[in-house]
N, C-alpha and C positions, 0 to 999 in steps of 0.2 A: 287776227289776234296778235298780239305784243309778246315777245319771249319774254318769259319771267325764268328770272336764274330758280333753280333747286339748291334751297339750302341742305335738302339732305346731300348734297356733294361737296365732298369735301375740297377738290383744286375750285369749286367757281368760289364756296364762301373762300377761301384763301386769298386767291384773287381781290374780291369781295374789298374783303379785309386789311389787305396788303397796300391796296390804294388807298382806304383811309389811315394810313400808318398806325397801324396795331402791330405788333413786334411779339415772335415769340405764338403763335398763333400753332396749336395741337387743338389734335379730334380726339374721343374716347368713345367705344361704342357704348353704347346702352341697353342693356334687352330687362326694362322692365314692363309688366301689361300697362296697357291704355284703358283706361273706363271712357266711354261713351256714352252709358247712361246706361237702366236699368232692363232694358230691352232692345232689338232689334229694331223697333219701328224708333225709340229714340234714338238711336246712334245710327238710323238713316238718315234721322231727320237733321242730326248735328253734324254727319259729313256732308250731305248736301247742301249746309250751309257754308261750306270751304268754297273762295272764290271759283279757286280750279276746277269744283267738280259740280258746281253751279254753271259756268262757263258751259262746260264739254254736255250737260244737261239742256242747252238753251240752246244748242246747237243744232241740238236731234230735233224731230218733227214731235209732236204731242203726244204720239201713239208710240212711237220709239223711246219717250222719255219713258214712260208709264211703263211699255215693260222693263225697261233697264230698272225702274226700283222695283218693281215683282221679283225679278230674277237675283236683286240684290237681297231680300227676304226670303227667298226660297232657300240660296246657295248657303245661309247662314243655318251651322251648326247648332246652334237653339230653340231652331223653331219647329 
């Protein structure tokens, strides 16, 4: 697998950012909710379509991927 920098941190985008000469560069934090869609099995089905967690899903054997989204449906507070 290829590291891939996290933009949720702040020195790598700095970094980042610093080498393509951006000047002046601040974070702010955020804490508004996310929608992912109108249900659990849609906002499974939209973070599993995030490289990352496509990736780490492809990694597992079939019956390892399978439970990991059971337990990601169970662990959720909605259902």
């Amino acid at each position: 697998m290829v590291w891939q920098p996290s933009l949720a941190d702040p020195p790598t985008v700095k970094h980042i950012l610093d080498g393509a000469r951006f000047a002046d560069i601040a974070f702010a934090d955020v804490h508004e909710p996310v929608y992912y869609g109108p249900d659990v099995a849609a906002a499974l089905d939209w973070v599993c379509g995030f490289t990352c967690t496509s990736e780490v899903l492809n990694w597992l054997d079939p019956t390892a991927a399978a439970r990991a989204g059971a337990h990601a449906v169970r662990r959720s507070p909605r259902t």
